[in-house]
C-alpha positions as CSV (number, residue, x, y, z in Angstrom):
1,X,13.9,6.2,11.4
2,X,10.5,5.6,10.4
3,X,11.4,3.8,7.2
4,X,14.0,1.6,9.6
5,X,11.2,0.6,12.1
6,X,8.9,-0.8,9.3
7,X,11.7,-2.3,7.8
8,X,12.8,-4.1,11.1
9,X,9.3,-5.1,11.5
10,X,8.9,-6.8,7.7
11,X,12.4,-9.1,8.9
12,X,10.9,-9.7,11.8
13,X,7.7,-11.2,10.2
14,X,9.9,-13.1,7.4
15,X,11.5,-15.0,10.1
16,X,8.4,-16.0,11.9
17,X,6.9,-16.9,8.7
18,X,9.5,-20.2,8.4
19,X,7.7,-21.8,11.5
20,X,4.2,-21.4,10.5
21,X,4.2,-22.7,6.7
22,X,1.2,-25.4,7.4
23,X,-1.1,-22.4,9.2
24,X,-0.5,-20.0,6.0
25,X,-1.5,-22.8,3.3
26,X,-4.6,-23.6,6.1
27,X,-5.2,-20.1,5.6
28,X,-4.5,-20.1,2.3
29,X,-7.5,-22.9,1.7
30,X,-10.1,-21.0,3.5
31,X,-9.5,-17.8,1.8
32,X,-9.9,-19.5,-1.7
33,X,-12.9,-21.4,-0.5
34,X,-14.2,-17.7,0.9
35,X,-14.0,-16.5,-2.1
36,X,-15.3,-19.2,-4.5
37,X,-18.5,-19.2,-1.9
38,X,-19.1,-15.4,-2.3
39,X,-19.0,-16.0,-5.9
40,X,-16.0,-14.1,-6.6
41,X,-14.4,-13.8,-10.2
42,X,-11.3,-16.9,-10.5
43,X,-8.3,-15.1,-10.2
44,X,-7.5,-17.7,-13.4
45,X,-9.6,-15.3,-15.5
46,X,-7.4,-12.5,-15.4
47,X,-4.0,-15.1,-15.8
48,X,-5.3,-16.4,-18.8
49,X,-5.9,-12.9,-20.3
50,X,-2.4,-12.2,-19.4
51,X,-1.1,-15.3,-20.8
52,X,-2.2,-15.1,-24.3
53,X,1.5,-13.8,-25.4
54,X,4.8,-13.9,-23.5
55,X,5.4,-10.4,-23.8
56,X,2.6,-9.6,-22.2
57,X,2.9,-11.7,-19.2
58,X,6.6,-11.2,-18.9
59,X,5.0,-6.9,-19.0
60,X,3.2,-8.3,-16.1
61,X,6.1,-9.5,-14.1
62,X,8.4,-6.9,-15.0
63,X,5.3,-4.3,-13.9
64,X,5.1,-6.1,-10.3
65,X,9.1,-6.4,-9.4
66,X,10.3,-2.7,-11.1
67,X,7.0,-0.6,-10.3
68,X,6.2,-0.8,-6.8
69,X,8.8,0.9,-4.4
70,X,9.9,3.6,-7.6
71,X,6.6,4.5,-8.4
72,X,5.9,5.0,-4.5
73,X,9.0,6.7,-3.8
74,X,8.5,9.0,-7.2
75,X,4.9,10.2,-5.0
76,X,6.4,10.9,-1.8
77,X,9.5,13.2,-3.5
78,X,7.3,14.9,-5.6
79,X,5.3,15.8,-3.3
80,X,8.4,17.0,-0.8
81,X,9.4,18.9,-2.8
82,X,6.1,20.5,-4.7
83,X,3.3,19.7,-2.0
84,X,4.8,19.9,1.4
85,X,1.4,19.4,3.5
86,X,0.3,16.4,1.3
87,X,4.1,14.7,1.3
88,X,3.4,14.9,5.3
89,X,-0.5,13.7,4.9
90,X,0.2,10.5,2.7
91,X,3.8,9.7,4.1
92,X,1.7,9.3,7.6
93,X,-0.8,7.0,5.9
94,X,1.4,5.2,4.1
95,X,3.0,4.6,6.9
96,X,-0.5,3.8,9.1
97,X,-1.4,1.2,5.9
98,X,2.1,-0.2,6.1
99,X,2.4,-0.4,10.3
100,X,-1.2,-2.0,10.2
101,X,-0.7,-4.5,7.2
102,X,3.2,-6.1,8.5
103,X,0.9,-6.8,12.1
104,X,-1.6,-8.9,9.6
105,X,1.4,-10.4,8.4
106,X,2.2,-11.5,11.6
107,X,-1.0,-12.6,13.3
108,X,-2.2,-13.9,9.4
109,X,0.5,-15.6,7.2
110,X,-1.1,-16.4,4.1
111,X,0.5,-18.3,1.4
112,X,-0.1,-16.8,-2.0
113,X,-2.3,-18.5,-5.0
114,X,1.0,-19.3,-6.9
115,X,1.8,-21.7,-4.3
116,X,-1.8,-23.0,-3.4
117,X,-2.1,-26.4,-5.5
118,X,-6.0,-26.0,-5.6
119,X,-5.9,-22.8,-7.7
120,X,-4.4,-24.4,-10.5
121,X,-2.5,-20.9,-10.8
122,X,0.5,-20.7,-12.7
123,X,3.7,-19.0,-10.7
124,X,4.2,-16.6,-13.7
125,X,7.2,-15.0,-12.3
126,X,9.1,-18.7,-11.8
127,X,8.3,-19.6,-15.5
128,X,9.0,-16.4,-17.7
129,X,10.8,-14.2,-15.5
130,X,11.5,-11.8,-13.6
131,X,11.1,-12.8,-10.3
132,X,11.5,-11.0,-7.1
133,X,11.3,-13.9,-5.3
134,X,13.8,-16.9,-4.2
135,X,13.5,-20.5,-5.7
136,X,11.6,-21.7,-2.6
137,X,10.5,-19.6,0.7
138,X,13.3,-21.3,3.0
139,X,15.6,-19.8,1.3
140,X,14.2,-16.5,0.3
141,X,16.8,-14.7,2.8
142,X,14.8,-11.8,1.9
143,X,11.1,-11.7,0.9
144,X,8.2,-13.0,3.0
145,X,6.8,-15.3,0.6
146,X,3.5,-15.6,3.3
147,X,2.6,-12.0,3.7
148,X,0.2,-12.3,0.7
149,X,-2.8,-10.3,2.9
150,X,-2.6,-7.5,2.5
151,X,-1.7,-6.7,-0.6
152,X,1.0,-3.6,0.0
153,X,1.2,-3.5,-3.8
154,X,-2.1,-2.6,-3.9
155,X,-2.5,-0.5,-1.1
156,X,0.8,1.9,-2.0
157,X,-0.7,2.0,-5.7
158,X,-4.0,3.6,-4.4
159,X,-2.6,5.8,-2.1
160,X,-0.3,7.2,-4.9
161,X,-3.2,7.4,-6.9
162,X,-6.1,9.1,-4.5
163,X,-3.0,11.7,-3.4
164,X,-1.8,12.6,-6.6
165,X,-5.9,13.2,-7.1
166,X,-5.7,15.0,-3.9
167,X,-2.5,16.7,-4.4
168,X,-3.4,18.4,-8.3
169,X,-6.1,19.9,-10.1
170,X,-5.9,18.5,-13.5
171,X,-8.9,17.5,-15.2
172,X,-7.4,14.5,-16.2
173,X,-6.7,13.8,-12.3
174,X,-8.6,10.6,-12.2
175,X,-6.9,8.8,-14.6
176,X,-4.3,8.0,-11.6
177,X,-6.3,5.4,-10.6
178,X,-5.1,3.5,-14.0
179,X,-2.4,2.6,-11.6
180,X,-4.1,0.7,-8.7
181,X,-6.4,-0.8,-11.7
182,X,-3.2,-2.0,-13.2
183,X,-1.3,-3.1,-10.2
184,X,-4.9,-5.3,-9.4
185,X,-4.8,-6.9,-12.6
186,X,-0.7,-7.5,-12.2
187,X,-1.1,-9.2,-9.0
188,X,-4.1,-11.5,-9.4
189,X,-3.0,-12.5,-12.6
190,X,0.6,-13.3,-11.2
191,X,-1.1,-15.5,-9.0
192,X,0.3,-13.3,-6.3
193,X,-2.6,-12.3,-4.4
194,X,-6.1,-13.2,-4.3
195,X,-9.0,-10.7,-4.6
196,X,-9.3,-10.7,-0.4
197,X,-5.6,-9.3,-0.6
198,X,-6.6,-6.2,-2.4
199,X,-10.1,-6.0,-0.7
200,X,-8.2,-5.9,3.2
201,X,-5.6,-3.5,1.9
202,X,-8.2,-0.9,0.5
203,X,-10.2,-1.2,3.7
204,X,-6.8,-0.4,5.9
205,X,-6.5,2.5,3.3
206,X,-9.9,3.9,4.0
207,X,-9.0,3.5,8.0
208,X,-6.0,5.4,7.5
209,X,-7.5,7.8,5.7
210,X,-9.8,8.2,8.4
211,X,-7.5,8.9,10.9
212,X,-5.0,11.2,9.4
213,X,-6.4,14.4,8.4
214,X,-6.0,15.9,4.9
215,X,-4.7,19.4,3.8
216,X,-7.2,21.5,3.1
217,X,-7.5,22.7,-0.9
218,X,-5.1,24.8,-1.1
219,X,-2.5,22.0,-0.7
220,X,-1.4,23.9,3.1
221,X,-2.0,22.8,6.6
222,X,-5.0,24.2,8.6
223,X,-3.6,27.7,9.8
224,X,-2.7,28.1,13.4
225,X,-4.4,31.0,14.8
226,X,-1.3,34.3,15.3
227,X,0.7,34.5,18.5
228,X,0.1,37.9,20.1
229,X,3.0,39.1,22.1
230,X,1.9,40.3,25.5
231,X,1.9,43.7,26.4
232,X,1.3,45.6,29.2
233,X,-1.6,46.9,29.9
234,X,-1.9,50.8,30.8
235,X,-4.7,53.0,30.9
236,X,-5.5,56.7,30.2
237,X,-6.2,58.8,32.2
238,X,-8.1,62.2,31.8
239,X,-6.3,65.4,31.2
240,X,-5.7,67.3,34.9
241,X,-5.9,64.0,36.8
242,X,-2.5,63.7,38.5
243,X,-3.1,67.5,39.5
């Protein structure tokens, strides 16, 4: 049901998205003027790294349309079935991040860099393949090509990555976050997102995280204090007293 609900929500937010295309390329400009003011990395820094061989940026592609959902679903049935308080911890923020982020959609449609002439961004997916995504948004039937901020991508990836910290005690835990640093580097230099996409989903995650409290160490809920039957109360009463 829950899974429905966001779902319904996404479709709704694809079909509002045909009648605002002007506001999310006007949002689209002051975004990339935003960030060129703070001084923020190109996001055609990372694209050319990733273009120096096909293989590579086809890796890329390949990464953003097979990795998200699996690798997110892969969490949350591990942890059913091997940390029952964490699956219900981070299925509730997930679904906090994802609730929050499809409003944004709706109130902010953004188109992404791939589509902003400006950038001077190459639509990697379009050119080598795979794509997730329809010829042109109009008649994407599926996807809402302007739901660039936030980045879900990147918010799923860190969740998976501070549970899966959270939920084990391998030395090695931290290495996770090789996932969120990958899935960053995937979607800026897909031109899919811009660095504010990744910045507004991380700062929805830490909200969420807020709000939902975590298990405690031992991977179980906080204990409920015992229910004591009630009893009736008698008394004693001194040897000889009924006489």
């Amino acid at each position: 049901m829950l899974v429905t609900a966001l779902f319904l929500v996404y479709k709704f937010g694809r079909l509002v998205a045909n009648g605002h295309e002007a506001r999310a390329f006007r949002n689209a400009d002051l975004v990339w003027d935003a960030e060129r003011a703070l001084h923020l990395p190109g996001e055609g820094t990372i694209q050319q790294l990733l273009m120096h061989g096909e293989p590579l940026i086809r890796a890329a592609n390949t990464y953003y349309a097979a990795v998200h959902f699996p690798a997110t679903i892969a969490f949350l049935c591990w942890l059913y079935w091997r940390r029952p308080a964490h699956y219900v911890w981070s299925r509730r923020v997930l679904a906090l991040v994802t609730g929050a982020a499809l409003a944004l959609h709706l109130l902010m449609p953004l188109a992404p860099p791939r589509m902003l002439a400006a950038t001077g961004l190459v639509d990697t997916a379009r050119v080598y393949g795979p794509s997730v995504y329809g010829a042109t948004p109009e008649a994407d039937s599926m996807a809402n090509q302007f739901a660039a901020m936030p980045s879900l991508h990147f918010g799923w990836a860190l969740m998976v990555a501070i549970g899966l910290i959270a939920a084990t005690r391998s030395r090695w835990r931290v290495l996770w976050l090789l996932h969120p640093l990958l899935t960053l580097l995937v979607i800026v230099g897909t031109a899919n997102h811009y660095w504010f996409d990744a910045l507004a989903a991380a700062a929805l995650l830490g909200l969420a995280l807020l709000a939902v409290r975590a298990p405690d160490r031992s991977g179980t809920a906080p204990p409920t204090p015992p229910t004591v039957p009630h009893q009736r109360r008698t008394s004693t009463l001194p040897a000889g007293a009924l006489r």
